[in-house]
mmJSON file of the N, C-alpha and C atoms, coordinates in Angstrom:
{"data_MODEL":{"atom_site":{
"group_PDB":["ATOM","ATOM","ATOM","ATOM","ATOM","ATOM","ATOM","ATOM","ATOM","ATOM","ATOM","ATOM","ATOM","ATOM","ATOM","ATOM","ATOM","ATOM","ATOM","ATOM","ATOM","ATOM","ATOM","ATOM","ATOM","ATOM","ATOM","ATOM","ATOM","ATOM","ATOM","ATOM","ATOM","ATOM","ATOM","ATOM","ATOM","ATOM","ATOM","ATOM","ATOM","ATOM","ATOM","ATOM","ATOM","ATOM","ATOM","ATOM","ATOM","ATOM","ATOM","ATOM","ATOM","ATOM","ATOM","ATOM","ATOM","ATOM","ATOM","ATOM","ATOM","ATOM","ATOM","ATOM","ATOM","ATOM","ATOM","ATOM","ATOM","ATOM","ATOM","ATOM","ATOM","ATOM","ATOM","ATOM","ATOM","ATOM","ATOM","ATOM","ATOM","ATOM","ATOM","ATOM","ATOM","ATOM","ATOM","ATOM","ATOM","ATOM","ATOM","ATOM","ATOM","ATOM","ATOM","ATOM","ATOM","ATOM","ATOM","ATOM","ATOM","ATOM","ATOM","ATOM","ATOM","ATOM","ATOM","ATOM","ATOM","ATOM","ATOM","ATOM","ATOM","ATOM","ATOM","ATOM","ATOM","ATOM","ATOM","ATOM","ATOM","ATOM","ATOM","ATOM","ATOM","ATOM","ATOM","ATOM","ATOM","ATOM","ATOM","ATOM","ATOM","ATOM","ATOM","ATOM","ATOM","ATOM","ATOM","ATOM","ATOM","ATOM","ATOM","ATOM","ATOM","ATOM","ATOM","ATOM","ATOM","ATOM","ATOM","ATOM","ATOM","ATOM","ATOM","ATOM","ATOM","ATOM","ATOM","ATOM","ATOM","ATOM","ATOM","ATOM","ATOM","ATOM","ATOM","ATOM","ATOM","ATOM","ATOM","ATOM","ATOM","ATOM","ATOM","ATOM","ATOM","ATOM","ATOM","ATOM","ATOM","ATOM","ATOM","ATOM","ATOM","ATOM","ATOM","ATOM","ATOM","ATOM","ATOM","ATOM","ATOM","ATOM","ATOM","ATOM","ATOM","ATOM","ATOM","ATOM","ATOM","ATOM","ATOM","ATOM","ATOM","ATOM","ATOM","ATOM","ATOM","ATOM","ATOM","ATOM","ATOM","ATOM","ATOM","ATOM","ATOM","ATOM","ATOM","ATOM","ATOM","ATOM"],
"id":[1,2,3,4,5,6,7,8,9,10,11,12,13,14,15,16,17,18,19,20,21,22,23,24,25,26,27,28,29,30,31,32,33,34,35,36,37,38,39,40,41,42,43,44,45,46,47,48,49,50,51,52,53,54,55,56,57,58,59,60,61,62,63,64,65,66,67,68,69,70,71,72,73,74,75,76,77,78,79,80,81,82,83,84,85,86,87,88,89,90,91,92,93,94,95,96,97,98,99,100,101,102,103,104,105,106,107,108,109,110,111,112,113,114,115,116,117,118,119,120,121,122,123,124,125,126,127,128,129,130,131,132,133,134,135,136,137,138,139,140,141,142,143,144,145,146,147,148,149,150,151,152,153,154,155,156,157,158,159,160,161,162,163,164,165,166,167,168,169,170,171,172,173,174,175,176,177,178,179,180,181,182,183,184,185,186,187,188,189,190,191,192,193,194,195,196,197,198,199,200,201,202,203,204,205,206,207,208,209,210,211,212,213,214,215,216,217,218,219,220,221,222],
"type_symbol":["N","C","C","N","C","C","N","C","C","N","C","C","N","C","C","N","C","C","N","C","C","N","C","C","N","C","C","N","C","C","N","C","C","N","C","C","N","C","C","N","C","C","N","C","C","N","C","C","N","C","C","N","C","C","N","C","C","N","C","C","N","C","C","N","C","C","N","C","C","N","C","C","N","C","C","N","C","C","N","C","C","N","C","C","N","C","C","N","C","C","N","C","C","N","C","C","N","C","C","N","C","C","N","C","C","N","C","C","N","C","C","N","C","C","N","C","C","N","C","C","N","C","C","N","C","C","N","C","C","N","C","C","N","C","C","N","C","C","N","C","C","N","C","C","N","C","C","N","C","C","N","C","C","N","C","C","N","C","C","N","C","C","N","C","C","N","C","C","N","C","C","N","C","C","N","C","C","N","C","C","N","C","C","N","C","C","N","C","C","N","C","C","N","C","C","N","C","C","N","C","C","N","C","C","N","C","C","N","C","C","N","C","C","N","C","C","N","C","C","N","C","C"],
"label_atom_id":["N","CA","C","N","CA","C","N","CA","C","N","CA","C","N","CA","C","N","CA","C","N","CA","C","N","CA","C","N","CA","C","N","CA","C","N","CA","C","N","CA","C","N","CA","C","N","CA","C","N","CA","C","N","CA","C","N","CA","C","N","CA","C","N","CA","C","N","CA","C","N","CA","C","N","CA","C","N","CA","C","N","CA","C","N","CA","C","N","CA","C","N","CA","C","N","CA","C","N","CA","C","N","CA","C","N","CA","C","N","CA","C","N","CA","C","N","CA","C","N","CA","C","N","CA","C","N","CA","C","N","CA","C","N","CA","C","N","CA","C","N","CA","C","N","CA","C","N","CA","C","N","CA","C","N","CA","C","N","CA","C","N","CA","C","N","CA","C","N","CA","C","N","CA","C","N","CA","C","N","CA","C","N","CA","C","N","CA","C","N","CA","C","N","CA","C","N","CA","C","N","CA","C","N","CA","C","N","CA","C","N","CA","C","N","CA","C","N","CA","C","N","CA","C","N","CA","C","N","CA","C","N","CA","C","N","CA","C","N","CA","C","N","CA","C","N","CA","C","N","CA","C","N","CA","C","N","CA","C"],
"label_alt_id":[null,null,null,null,null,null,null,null,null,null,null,null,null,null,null,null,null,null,null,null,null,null,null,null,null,null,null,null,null,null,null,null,null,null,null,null,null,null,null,null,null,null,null,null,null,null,null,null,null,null,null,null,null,null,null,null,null,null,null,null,null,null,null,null,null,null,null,null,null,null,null,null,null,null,null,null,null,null,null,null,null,null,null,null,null,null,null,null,null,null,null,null,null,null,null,null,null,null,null,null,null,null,null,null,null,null,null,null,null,null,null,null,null,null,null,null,null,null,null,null,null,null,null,null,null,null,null,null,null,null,null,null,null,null,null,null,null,null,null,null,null,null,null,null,null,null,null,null,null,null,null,null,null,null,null,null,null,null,null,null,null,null,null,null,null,null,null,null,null,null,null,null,null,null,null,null,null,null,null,null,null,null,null,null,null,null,null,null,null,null,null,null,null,null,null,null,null,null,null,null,null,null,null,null,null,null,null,null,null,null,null,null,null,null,null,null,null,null,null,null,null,null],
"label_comp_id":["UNK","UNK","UNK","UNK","UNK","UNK","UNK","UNK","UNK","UNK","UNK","UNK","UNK","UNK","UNK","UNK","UNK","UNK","UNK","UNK","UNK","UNK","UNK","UNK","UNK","UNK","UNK","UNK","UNK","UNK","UNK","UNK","UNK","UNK","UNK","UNK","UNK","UNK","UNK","UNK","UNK","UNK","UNK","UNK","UNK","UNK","UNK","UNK","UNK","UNK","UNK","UNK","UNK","UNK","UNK","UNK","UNK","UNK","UNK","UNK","UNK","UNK","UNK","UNK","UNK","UNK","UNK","UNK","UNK","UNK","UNK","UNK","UNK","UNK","UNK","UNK","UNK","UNK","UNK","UNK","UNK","UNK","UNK","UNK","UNK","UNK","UNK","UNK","UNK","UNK","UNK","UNK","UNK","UNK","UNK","UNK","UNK","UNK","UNK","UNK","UNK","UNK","UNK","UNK","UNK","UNK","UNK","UNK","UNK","UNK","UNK","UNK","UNK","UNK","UNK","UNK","UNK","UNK","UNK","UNK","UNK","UNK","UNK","UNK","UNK","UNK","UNK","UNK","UNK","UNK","UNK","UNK","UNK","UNK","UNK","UNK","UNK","UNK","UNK","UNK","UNK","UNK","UNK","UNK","UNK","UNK","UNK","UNK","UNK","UNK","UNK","UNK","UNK","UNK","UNK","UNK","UNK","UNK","UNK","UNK","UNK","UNK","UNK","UNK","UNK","UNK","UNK","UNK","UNK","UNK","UNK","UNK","UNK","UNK","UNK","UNK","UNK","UNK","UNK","UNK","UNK","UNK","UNK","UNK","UNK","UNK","UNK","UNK","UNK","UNK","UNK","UNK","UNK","UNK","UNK","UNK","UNK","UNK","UNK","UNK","UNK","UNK","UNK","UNK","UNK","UNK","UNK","UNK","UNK","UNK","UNK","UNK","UNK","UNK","UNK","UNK","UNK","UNK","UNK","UNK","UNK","UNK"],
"label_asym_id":["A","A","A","A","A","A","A","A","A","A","A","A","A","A","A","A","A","A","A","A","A","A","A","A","A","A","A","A","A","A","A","A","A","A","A","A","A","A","A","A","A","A","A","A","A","A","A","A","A","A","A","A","A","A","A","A","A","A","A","A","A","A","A","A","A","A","A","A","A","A","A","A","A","A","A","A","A","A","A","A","A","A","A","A","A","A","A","A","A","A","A","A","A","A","A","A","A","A","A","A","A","A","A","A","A","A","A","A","A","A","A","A","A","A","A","A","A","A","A","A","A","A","A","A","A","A","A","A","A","A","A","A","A","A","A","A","A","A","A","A","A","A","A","A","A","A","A","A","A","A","A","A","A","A","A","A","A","A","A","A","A","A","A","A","A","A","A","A","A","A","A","A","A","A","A","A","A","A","A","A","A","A","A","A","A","A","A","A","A","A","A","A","A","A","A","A","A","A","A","A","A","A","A","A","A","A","A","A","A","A","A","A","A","A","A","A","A","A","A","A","A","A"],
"label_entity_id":["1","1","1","1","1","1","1","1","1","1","1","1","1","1","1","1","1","1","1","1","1","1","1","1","1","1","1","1","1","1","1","1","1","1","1","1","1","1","1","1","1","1","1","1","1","1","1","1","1","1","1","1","1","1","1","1","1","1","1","1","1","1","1","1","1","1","1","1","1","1","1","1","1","1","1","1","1","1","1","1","1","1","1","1","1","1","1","1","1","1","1","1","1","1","1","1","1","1","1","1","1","1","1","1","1","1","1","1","1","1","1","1","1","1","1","1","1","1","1","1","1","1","1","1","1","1","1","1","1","1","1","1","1","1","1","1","1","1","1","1","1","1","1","1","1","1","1","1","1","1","1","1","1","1","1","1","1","1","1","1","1","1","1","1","1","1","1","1","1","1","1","1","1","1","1","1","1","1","1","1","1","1","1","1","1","1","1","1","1","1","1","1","1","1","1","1","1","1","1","1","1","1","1","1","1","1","1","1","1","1","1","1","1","1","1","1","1","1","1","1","1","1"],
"label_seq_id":[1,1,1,2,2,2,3,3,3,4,4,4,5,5,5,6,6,6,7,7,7,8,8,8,9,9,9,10,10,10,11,11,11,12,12,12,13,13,13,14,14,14,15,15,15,16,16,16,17,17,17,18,18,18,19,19,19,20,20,20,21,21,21,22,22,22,23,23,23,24,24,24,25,25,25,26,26,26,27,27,27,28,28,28,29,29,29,30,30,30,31,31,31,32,32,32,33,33,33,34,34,34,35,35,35,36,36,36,37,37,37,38,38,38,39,39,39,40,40,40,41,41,41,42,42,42,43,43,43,44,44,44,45,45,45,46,46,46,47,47,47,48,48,48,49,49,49,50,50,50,51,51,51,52,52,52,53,53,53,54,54,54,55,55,55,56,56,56,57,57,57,58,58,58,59,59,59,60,60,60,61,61,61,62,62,62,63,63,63,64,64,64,65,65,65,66,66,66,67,67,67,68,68,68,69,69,69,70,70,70,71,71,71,72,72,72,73,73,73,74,74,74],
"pdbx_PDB_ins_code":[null,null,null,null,null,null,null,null,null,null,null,null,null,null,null,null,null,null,null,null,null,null,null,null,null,null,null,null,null,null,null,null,null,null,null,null,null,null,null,null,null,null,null,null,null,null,null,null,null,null,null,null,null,null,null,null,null,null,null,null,null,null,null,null,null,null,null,null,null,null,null,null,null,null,null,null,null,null,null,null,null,null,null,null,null,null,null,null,null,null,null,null,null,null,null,null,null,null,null,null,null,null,null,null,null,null,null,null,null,null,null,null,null,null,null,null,null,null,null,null,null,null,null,null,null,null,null,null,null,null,null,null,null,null,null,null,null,null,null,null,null,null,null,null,null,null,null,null,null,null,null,null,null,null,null,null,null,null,null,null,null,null,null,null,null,null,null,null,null,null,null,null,null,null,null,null,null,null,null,null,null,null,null,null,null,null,null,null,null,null,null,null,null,null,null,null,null,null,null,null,null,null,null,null,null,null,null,null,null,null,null,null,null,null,null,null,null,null,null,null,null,null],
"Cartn_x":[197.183,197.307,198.17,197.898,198.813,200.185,200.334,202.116,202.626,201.922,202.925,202.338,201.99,202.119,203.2,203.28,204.731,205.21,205.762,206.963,207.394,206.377,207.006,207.234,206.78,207.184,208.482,208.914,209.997,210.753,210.54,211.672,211.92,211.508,211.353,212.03,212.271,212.669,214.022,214.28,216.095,216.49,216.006,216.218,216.083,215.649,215.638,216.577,217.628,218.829,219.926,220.131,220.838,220.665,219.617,218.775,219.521,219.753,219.88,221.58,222.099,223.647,224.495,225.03,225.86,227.279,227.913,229.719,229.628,230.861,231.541,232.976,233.568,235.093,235.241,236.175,236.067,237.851,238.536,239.752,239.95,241.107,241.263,242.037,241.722,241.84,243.013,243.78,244.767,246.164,245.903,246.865,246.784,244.897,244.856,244.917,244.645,244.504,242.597,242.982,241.736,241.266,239.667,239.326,237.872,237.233,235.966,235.644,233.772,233.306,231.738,230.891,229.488,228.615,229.061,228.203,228.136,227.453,228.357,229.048,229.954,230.695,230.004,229.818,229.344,230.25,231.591,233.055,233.592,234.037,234.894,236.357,236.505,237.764,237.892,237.065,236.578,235.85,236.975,235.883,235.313,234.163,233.486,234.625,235.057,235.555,234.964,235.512,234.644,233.975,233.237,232.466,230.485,231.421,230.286,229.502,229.863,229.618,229.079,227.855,227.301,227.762,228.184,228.401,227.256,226.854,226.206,226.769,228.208,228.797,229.836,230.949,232.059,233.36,232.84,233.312,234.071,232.481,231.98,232.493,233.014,234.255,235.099,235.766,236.839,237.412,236.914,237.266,236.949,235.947,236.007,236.705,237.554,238.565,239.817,239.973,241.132,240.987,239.82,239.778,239.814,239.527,239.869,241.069,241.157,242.658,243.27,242.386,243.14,243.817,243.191,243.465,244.805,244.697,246.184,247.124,247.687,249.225,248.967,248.449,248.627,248.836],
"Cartn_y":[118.884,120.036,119.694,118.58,118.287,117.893,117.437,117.395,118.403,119.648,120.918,121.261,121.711,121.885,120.92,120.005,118.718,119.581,119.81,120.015,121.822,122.513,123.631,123.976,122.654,122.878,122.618,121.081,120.846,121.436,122.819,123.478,124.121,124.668,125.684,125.189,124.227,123.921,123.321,123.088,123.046,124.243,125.286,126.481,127.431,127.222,127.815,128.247,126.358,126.47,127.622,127.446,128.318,129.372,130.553,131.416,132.084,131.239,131.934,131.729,131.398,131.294,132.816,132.374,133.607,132.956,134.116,133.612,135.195,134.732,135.726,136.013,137.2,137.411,137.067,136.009,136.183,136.342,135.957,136.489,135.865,134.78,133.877,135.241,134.788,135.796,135.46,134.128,133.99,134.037,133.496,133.591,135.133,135.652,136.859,136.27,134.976,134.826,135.237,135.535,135.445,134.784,134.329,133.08,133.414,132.963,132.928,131.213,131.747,130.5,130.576,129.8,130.047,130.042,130.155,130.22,131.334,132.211,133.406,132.603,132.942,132.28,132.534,131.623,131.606,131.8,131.228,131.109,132.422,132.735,133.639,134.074,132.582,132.8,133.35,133.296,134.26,135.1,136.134,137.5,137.957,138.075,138.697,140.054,140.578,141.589,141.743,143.1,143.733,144.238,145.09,145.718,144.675,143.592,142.462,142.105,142.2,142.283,140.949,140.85,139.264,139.074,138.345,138.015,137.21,137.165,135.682,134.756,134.992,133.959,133.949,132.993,132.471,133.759,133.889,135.098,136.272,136.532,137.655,137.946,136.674,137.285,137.0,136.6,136.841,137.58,138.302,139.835,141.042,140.548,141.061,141.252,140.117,139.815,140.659,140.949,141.406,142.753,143.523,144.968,145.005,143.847,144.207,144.701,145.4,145.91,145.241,144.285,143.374,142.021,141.754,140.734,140.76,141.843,142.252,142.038,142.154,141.953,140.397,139.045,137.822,137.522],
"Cartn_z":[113.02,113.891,115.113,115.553,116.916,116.252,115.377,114.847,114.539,114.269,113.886,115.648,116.204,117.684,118.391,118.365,119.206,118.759,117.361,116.298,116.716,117.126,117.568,118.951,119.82,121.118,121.212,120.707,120.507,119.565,118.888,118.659,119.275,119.966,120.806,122.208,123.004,123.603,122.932,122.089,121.803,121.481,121.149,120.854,122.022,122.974,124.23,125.258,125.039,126.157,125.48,123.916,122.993,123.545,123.44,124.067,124.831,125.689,127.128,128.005,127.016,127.138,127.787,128.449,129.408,129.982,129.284,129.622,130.167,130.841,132.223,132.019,132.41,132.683,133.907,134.443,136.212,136.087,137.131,137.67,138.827,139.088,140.188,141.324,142.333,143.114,143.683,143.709,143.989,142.876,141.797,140.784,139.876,140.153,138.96,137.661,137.474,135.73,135.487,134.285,133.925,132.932,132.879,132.242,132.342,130.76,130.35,131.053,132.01,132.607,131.766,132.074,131.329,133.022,133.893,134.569,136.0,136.601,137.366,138.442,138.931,139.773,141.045,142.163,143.332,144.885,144.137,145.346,145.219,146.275,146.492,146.08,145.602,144.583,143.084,142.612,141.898,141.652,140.983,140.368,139.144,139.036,138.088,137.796,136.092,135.793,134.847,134.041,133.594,133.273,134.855,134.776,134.895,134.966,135.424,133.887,132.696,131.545,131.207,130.851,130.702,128.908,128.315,127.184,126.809,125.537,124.962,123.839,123.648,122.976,123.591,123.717,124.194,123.08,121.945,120.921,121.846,121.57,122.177,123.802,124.82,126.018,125.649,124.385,124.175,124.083,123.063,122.472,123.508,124.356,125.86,126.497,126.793,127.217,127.145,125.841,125.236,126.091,126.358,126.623,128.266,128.948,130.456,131.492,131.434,132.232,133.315,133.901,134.598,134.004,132.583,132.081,131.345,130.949,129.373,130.439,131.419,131.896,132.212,131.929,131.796,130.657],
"occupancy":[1.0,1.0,1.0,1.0,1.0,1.0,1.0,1.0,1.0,1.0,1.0,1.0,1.0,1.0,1.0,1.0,1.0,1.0,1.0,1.0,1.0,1.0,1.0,1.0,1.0,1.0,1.0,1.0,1.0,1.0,1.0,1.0,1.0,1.0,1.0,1.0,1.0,1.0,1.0,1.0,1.0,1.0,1.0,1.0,1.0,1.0,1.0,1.0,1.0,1.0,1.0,1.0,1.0,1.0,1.0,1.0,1.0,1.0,1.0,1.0,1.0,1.0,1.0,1.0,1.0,1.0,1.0,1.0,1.0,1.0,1.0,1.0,1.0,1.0,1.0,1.0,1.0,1.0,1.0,1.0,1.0,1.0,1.0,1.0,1.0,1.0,1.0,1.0,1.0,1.0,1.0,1.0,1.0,1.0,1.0,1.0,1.0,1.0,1.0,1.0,1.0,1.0,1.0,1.0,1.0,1.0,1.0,1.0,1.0,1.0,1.0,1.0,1.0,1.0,1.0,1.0,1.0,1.0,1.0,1.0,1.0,1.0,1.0,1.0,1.0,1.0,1.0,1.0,1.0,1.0,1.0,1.0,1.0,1.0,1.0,1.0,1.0,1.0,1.0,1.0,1.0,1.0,1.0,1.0,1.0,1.0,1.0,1.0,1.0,1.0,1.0,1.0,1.0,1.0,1.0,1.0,1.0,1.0,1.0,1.0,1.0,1.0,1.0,1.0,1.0,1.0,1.0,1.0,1.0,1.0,1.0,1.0,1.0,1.0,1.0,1.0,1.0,1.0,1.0,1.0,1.0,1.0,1.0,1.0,1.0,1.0,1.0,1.0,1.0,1.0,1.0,1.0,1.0,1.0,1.0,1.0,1.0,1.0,1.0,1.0,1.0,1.0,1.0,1.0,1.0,1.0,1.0,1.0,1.0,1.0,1.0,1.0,1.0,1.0,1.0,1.0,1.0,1.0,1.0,1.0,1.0,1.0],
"B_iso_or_equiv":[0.0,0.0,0.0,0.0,0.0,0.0,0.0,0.0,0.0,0.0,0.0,0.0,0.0,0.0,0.0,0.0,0.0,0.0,0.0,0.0,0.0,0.0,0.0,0.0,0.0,0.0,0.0,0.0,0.0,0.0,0.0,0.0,0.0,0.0,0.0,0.0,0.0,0.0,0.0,0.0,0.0,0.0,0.0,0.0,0.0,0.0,0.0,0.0,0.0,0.0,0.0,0.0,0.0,0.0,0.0,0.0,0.0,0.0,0.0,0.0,0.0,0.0,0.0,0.0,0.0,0.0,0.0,0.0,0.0,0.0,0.0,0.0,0.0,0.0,0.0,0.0,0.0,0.0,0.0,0.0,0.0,0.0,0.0,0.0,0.0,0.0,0.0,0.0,0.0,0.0,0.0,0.0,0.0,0.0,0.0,0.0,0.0,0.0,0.0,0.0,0.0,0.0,0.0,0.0,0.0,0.0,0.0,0.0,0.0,0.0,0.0,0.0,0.0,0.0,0.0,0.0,0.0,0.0,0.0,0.0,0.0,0.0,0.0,0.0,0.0,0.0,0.0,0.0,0.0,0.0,0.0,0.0,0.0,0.0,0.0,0.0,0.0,0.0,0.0,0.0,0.0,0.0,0.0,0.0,0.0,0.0,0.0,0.0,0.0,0.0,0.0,0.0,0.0,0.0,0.0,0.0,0.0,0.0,0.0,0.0,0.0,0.0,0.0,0.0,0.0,0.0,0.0,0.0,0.0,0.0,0.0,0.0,0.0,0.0,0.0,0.0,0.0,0.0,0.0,0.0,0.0,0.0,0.0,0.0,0.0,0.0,0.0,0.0,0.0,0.0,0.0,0.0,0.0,0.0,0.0,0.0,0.0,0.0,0.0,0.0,0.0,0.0,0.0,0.0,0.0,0.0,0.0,0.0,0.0,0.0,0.0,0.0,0.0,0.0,0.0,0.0,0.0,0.0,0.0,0.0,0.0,0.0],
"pdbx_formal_charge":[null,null,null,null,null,null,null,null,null,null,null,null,null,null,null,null,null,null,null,null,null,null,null,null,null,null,null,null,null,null,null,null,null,null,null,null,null,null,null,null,null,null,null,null,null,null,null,null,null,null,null,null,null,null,null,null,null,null,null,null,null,null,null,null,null,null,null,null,null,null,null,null,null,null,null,null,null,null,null,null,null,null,null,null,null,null,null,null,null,null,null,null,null,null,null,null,null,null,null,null,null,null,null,null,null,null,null,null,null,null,null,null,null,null,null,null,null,null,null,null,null,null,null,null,null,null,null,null,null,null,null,null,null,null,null,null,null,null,null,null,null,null,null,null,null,null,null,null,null,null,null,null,null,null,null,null,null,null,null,null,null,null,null,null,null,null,null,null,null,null,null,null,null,null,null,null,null,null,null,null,null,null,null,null,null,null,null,null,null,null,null,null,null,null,null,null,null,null,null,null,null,null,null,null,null,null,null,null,null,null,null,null,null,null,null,null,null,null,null,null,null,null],
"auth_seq_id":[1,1,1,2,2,2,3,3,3,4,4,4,5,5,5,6,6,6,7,7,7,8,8,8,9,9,9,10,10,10,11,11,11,12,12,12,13,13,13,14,14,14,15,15,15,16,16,16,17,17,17,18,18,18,19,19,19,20,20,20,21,21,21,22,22,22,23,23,23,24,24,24,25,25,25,26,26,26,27,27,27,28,28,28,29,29,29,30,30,30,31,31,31,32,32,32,33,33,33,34,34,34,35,35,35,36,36,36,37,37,37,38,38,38,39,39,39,40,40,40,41,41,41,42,42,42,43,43,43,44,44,44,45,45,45,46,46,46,47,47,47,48,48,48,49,49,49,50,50,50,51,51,51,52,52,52,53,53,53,54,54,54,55,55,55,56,56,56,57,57,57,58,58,58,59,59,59,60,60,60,61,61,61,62,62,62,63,63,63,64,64,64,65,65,65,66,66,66,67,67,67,68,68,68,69,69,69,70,70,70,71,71,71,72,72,72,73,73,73,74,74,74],
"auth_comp_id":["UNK","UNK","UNK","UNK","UNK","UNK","UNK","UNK","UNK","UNK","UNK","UNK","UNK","UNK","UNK","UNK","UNK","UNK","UNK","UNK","UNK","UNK","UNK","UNK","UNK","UNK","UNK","UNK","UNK","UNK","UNK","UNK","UNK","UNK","UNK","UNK","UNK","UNK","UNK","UNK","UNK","UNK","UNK","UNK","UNK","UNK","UNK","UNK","UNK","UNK","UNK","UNK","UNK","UNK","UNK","UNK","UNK","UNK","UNK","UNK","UNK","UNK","UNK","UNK","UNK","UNK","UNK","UNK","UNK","UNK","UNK","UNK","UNK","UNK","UNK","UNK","UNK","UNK","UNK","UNK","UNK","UNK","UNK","UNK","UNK","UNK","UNK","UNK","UNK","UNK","UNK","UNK","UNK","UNK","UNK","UNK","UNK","UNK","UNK","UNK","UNK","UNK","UNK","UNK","UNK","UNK","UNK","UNK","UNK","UNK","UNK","UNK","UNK","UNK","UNK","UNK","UNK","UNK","UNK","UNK","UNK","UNK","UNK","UNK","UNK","UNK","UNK","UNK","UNK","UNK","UNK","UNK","UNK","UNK","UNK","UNK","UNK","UNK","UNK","UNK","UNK","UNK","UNK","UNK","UNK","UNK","UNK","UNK","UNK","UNK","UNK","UNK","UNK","UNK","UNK","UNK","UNK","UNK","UNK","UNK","UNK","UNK","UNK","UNK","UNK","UNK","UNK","UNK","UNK","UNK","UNK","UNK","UNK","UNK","UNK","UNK","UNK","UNK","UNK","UNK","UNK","UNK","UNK","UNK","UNK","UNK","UNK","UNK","UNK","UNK","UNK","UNK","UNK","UNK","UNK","UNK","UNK","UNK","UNK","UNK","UNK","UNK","UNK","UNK","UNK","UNK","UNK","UNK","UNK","UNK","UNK","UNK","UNK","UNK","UNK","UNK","UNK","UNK","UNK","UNK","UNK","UNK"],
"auth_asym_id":["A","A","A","A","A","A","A","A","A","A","A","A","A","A","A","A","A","A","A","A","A","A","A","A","A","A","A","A","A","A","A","A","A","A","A","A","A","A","A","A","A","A","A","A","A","A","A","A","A","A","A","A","A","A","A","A","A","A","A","A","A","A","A","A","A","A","A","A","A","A","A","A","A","A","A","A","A","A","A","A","A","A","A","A","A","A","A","A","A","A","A","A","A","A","A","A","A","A","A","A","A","A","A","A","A","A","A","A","A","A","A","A","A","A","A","A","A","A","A","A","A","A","A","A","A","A","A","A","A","A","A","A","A","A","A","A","A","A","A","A","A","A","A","A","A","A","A","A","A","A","A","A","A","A","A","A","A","A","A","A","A","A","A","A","A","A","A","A","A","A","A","A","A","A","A","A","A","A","A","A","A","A","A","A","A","A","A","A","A","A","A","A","A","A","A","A","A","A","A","A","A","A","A","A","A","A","A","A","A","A","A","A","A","A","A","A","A","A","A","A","A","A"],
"auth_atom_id":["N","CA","C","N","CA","C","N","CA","C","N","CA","C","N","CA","C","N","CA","C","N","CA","C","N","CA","C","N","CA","C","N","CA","C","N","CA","C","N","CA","C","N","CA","C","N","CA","C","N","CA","C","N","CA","C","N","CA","C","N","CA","C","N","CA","C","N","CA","C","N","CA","C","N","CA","C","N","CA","C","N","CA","C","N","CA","C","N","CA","C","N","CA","C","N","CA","C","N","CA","C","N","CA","C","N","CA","C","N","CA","C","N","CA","C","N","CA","C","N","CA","C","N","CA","C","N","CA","C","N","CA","C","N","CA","C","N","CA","C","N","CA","C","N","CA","C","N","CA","C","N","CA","C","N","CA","C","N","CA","C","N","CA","C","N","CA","C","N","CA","C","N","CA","C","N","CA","C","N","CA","C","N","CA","C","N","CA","C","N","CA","C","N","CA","C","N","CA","C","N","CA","C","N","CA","C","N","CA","C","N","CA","C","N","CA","C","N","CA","C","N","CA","C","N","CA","C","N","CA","C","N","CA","C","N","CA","C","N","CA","C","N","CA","C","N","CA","C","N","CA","C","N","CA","C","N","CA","C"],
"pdbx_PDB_model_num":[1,1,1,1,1,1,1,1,1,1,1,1,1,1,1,1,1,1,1,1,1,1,1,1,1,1,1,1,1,1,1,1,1,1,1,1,1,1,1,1,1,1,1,1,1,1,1,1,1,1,1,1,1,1,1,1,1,1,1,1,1,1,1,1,1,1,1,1,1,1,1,1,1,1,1,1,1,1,1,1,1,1,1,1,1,1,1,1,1,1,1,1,1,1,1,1,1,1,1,1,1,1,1,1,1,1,1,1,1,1,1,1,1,1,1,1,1,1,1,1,1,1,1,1,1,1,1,1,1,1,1,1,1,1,1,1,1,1,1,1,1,1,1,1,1,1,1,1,1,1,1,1,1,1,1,1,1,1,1,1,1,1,1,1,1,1,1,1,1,1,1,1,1,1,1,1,1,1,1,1,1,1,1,1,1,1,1,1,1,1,1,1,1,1,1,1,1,1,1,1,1,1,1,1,1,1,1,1,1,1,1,1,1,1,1,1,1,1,1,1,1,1]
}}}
């Protein structure tokens, strides 16, 4: 009983960080490029775009990506 309990804590905790994954559109405020980060940006040099759109795969702001109107003229 206590080895299938370890065994599902510890899945559950490698399966957790997966979970909770969040990529961002931001936008350098000085150059205007834009670029997928995994974490929200805190500096002022960058901006969240998008519409502030949290992604959960790196995919998934890509193709994000493609649709932001500040991004397509880079």
């Amino acid at each position: 009983m206590k080895k299938i309990l370890l065994a599902s804590v510890l899945m559950a905790g490698i399966a957790t960080p997966t979970l909770a994954a969040e990529f961002y559109i931001v936008q350098d405020t000085a150059t205007k490029k834009c670029t997928i980060v995994d974490k929200k940006p805190t500096v002022t040099t960058q901006t969240v775009v998008g519409d502030g759109k949290v992604f959960t795969t790196r995919e998934e702001a890509t193709t994000g990506m493609k649709a932001v109107k500040v991004c397509q003229s880079m």
